[in-house]
KEZA-877669 format. One record per residue (C-alpha): residue number from 0; chain; z, y, x. Coordinates in Angstrom, 3 decimals, decimal comma, padded with zeros to 6 digits, m for minus. Layout:
REM KEZA-877669
<domi seq="NUM" mol="A" up="Z" north="Y" east="X"/>
...
//
This chain:
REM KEZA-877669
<domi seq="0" mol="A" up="000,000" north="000,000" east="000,000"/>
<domi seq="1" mol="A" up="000,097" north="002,138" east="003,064"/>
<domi seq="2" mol="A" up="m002,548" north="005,449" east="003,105"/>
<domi seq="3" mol="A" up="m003,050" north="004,752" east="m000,925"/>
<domi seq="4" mol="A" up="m001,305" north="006,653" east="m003,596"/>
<domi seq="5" mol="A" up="001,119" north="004,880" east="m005,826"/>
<domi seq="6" mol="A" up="001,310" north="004,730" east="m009,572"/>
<domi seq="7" mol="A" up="004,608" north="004,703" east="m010,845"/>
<domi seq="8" mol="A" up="005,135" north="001,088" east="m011,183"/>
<domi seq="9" mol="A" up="004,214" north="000,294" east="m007,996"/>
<domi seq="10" mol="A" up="006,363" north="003,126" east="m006,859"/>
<domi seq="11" mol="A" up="008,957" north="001,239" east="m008,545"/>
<domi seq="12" mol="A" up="008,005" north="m001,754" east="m006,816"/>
<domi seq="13" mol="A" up="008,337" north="m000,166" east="m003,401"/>
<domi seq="14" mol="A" up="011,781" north="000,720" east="m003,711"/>
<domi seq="15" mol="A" up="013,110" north="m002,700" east="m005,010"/>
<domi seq="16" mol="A" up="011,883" north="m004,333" east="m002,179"/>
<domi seq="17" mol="A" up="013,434" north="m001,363" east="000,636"/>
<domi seq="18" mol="A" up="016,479" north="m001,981" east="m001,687"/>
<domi seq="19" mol="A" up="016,491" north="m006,090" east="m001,454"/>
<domi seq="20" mol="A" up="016,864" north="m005,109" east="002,527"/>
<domi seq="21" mol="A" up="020,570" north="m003,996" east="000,921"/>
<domi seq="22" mol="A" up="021,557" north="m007,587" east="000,233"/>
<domi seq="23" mol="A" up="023,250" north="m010,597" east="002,077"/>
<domi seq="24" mol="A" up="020,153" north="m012,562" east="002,663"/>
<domi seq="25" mol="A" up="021,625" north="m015,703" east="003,599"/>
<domi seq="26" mol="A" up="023,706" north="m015,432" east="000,537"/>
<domi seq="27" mol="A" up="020,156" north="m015,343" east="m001,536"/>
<domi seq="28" mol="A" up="018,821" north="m018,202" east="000,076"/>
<domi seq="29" mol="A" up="021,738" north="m020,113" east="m000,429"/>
<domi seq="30" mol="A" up="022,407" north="m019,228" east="m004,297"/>
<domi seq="31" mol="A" up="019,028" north="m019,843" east="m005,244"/>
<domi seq="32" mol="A" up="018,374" north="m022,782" east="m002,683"/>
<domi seq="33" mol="A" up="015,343" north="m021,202" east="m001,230"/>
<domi seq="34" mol="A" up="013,203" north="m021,946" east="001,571"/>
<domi seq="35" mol="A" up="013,354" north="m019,392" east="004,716"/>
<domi seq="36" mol="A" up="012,332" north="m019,300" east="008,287"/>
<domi seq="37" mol="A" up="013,033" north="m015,869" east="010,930"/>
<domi seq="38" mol="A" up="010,337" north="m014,194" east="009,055"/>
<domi seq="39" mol="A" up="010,248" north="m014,992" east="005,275"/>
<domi seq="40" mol="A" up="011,505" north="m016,333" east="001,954"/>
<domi seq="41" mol="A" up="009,940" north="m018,446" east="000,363"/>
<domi seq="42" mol="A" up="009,811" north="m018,723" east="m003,327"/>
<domi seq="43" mol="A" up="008,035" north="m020,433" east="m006,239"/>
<domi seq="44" mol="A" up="007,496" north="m018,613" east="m009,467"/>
<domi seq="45" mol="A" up="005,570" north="m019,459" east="m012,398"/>
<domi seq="46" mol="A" up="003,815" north="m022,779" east="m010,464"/>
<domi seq="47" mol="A" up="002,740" north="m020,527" east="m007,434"/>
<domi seq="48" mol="A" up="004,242" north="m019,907" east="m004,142"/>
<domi seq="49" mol="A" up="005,379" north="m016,599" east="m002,376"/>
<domi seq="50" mol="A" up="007,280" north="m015,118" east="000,338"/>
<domi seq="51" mol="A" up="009,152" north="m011,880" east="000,984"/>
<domi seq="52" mol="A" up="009,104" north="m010,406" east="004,320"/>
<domi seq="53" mol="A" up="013,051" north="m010,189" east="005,779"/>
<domi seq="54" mol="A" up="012,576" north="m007,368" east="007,379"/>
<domi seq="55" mol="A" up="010,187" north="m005,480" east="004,778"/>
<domi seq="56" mol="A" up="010,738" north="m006,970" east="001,628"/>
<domi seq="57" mol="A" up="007,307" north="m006,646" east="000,480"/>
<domi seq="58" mol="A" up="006,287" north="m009,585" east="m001,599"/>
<domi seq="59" mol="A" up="002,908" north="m011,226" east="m001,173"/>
<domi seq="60" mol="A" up="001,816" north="m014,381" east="m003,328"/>
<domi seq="61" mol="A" up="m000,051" north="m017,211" east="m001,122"/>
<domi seq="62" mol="A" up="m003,409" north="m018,752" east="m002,136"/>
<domi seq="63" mol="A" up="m004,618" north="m021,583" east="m001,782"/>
<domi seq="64" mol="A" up="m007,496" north="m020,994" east="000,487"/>
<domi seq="65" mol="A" up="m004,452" north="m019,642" east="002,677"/>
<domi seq="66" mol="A" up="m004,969" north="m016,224" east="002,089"/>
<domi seq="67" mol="A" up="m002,106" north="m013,897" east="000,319"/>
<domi seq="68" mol="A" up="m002,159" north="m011,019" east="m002,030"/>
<domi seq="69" mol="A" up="000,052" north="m008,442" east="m003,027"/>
<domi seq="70" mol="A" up="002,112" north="m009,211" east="m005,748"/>
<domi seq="71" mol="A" up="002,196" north="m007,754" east="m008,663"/>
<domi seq="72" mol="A" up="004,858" north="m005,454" east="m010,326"/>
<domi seq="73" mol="A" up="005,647" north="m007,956" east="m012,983"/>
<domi seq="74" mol="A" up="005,866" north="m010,891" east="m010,164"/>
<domi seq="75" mol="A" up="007,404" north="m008,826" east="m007,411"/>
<domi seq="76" mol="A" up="010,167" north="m007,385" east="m010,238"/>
<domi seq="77" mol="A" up="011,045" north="m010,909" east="m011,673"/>
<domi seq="78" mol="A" up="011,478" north="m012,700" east="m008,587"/>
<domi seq="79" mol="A" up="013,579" north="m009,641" east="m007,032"/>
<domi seq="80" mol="A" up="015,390" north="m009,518" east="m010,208"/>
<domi seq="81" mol="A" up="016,098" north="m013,064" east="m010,121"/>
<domi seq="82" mol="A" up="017,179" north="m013,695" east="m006,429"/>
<domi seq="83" mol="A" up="019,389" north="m009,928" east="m005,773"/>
<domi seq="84" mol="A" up="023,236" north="m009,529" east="m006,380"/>
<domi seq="85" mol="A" up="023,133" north="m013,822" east="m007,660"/>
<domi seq="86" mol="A" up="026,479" north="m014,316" east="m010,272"/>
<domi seq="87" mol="A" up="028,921" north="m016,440" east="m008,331"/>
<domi seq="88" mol="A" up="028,783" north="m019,678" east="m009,182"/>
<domi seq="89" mol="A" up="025,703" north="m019,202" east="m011,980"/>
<domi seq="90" mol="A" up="024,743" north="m022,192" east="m013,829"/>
<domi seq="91" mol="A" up="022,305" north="m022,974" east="m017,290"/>
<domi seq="92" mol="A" up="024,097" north="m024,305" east="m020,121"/>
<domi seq="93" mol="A" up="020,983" north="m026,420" east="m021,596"/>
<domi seq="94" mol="A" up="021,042" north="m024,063" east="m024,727"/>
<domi seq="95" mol="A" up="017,791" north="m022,110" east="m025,813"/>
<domi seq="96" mol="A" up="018,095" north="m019,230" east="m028,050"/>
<domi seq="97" mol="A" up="015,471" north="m016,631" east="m028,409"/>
<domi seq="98" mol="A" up="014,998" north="m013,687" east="m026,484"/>
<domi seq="99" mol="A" up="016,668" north="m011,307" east="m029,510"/>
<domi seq="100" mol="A" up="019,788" north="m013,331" east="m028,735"/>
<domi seq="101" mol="A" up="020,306" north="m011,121" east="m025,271"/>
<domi seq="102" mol="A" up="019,696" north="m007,738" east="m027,308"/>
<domi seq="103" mol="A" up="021,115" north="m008,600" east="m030,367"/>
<domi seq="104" mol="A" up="018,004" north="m007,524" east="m032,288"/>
<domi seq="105" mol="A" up="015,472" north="m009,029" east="m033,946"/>
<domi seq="106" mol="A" up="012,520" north="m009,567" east="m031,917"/>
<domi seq="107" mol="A" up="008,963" north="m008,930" east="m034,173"/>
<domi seq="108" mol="A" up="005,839" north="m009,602" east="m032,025"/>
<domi seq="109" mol="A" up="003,374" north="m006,753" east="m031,075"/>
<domi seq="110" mol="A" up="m000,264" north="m006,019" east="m030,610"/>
<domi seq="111" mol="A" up="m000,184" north="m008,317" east="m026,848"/>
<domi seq="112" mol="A" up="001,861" north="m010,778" east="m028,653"/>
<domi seq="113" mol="A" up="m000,446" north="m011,329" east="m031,381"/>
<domi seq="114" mol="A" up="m003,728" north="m011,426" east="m029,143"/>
<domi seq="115" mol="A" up="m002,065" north="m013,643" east="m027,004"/>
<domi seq="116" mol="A" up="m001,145" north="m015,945" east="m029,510"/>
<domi seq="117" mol="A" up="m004,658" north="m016,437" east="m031,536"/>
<domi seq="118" mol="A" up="m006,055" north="m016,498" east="m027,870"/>
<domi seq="119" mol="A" up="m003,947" north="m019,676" east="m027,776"/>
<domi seq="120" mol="A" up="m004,349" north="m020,805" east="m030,881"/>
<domi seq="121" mol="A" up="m007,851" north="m020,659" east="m030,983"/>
<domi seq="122" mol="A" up="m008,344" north="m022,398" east="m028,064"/>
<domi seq="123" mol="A" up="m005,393" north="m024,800" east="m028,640"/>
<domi seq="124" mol="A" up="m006,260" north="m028,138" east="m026,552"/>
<domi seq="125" mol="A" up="m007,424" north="m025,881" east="m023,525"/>
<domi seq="126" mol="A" up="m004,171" north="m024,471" east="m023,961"/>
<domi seq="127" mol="A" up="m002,491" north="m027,650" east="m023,946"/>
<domi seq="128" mol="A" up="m004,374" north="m028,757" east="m021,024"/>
<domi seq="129" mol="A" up="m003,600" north="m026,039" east="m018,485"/>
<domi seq="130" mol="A" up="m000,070" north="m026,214" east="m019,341"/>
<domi seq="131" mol="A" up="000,260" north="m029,458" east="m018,722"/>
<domi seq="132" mol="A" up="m001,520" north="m029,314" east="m015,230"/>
<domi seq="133" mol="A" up="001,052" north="m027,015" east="m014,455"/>
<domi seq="134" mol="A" up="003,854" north="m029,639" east="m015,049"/>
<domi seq="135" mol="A" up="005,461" north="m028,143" east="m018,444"/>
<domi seq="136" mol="A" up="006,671" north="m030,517" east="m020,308"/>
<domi seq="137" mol="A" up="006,082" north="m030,085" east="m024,688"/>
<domi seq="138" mol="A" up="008,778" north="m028,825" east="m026,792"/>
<domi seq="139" mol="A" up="008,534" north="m029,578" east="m030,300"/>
<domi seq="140" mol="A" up="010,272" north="m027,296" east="m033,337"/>
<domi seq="141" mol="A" up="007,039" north="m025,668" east="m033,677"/>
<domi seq="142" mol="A" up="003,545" north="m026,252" east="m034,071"/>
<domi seq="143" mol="A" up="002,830" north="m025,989" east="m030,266"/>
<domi seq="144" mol="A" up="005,630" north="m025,155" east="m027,526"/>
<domi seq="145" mol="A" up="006,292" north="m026,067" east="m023,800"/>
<domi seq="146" mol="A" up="009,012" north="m026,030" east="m021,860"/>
<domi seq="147" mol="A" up="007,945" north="m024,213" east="m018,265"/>
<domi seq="148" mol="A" up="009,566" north="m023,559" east="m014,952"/>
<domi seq="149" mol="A" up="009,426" north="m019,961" east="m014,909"/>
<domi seq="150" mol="A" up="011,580" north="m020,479" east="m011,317"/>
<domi seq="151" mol="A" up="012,937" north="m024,231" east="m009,878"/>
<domi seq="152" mol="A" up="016,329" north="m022,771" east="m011,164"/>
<domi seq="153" mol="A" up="015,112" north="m021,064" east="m014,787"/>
<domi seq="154" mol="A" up="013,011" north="m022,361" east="m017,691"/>
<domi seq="155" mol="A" up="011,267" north="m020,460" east="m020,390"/>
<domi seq="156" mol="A" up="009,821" north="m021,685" east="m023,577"/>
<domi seq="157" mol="A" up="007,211" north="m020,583" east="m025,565"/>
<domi seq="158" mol="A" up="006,730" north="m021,865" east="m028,701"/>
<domi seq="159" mol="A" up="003,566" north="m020,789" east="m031,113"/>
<domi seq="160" mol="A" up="003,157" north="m021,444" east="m035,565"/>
<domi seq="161" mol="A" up="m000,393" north="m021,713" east="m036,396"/>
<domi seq="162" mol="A" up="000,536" north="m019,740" east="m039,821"/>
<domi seq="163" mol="A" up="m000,490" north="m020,317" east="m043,427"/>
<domi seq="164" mol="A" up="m001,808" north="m018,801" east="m046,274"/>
<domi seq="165" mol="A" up="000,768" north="m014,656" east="m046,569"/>
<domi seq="166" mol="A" up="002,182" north="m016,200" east="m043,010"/>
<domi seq="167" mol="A" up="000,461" north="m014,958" east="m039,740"/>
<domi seq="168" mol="A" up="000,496" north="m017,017" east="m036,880"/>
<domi seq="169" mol="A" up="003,609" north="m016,614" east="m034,727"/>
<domi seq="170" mol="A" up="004,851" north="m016,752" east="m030,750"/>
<domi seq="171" mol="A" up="008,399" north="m017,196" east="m029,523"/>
<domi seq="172" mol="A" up="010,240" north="m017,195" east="m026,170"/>
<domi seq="173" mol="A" up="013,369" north="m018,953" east="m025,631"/>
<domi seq="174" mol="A" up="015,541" north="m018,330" east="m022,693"/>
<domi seq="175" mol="A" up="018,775" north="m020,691" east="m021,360"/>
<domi seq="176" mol="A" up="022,178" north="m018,500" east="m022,754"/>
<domi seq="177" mol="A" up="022,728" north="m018,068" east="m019,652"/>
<domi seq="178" mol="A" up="019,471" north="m016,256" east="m018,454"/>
<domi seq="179" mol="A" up="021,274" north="m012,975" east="m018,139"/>
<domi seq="180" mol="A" up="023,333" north="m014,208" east="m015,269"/>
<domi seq="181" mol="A" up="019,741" north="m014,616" east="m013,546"/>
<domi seq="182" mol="A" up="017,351" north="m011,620" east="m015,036"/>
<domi seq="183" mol="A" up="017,971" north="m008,522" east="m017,044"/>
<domi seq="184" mol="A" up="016,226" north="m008,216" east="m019,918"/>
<domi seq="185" mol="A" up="014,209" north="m006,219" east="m019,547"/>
<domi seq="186" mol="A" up="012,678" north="m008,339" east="m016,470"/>
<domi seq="187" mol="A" up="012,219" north="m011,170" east="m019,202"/>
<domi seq="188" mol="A" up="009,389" north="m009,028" east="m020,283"/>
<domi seq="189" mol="A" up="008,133" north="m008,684" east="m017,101"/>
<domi seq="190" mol="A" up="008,003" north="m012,106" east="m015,971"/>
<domi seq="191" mol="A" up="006,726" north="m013,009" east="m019,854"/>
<domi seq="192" mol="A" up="003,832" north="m010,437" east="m019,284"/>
<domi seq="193" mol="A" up="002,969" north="m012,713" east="m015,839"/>
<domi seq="194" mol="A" up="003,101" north="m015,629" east="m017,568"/>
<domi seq="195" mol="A" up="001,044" north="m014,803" east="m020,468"/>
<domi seq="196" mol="A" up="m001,686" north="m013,514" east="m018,123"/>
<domi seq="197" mol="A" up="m001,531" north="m016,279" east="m015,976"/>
<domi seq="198" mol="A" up="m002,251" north="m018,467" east="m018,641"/>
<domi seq="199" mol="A" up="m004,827" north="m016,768" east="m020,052"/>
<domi seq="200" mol="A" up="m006,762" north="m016,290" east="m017,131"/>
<domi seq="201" mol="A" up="m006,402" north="m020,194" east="m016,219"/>
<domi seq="202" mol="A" up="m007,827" north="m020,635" east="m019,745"/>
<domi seq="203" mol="A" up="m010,951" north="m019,243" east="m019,268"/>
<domi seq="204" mol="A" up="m009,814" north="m015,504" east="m020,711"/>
<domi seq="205" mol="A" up="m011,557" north="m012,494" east="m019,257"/>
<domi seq="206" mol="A" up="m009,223" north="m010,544" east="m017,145"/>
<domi seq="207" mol="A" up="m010,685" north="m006,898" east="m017,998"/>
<domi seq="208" mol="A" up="m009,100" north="m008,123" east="m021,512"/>
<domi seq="209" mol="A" up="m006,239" north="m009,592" east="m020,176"/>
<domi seq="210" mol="A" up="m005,403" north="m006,255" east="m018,276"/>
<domi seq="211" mol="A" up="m005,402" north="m004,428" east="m021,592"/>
<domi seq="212" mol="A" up="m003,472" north="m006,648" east="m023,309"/>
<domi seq="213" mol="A" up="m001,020" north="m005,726" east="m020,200"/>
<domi seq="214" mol="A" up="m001,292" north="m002,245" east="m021,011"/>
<domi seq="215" mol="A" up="001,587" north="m003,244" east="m023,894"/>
<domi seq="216" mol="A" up="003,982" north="m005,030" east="m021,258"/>
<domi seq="217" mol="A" up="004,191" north="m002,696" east="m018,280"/>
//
């Protein structure tokens, strides 16, 4: 990002990872049971690996061709979010609730969730088939749900109701109880955003839509 001008989120970005220099390191590798050599951590989020630089704490994601990219500010946020200031002895309890259950609201889908979900929908077996490439395992309760590692340490679920006649089709995440003792929550919504992208684009969806669809998560 050096020489370019920043936008603000990736302004925001830039001073997470200056302030994960503030943390015990060892005591992040060891809470979260992460991979590290002299030079980086290593993490996996959402199926894909990354590392941070120790002594930068910029965040790059590694291809496989061996070749890395900056990541993103919804994957450099939720796997800051997730790995920073750990909760002494943390632990899941097995329980999913939905994502309202953290706010203590009601959570209605908007315009991203709906076009994600008839993108899914609509192209239900692909669907099905990339996520179970990735390794998540189905979840039933609903007309279409999977159980996915968001981290090794942290699942998500997304669960999806095809609808009927007066009710629209519907999408809903469900998060361990615990999940605030790992992400706030408003980084649920950031690593949600990731994963609904990532997805999407593994589906076959064009990313010039899948960036405006963003434009309602970030």
């Amino acid at each position: 990002m050096a020489g370019e001008k920043l936008g603000n989120y990736e302004k925001t970005l830039a001073r997470a990872e200056k302030e994960f220099l503030t943390f015990d390191q060892e005591q992040i590798i060891s809470a979260s049971r992460l991979k590290a050599d002299a030079d980086y951590i290593y993490i996996t989020f959402f199926y894909a690996p990354y590392r941070i630089d120790r002594k930068t704490g910029f965040i790059e994601a590694l291809n496989g061709d061996g070749s890395v990219h900056e990541a993103t500010f919804n994957e450099g946020m939720s796997i800051l979010d997730a790995i920073c200031e750990p909760t002494p002895y943390r632990c899941l309890t097995g329980e999913m609730v939905d994502i309202g259950y953290f706010n203590n609201v009601n959570f209605n889908m908007n315009k991203s969730h709906i076009r994600y979900c008839r993108f899914f929908l609509d192209h239900q077996e692909r669907y099905k088939e990339v996520c179970a490439s990735l390794g998540a395992k189905p979840y039933d309760r609903c007309d279409v749900g999977f159980v996915f590692d968001l981290f090794d340490f942290l699942p998500l679920v997304i669960q999806l109701w095809e609808g009927e006649e007066g009710i629209p089709p519907a999408m809903r995440f469900l998060w361990d109880r615990n999940t605030k003792d790992y992400l706030r929550f408003e980084t649920m919504f950031y690593a949600i955003g990731h994963v609904l992208k990532t997805l999407t684009l593994m589906m076959g969806g064009d990313e010039k839509e899948v960036e405006e669809v963003l434009n309602y998560w970030v």
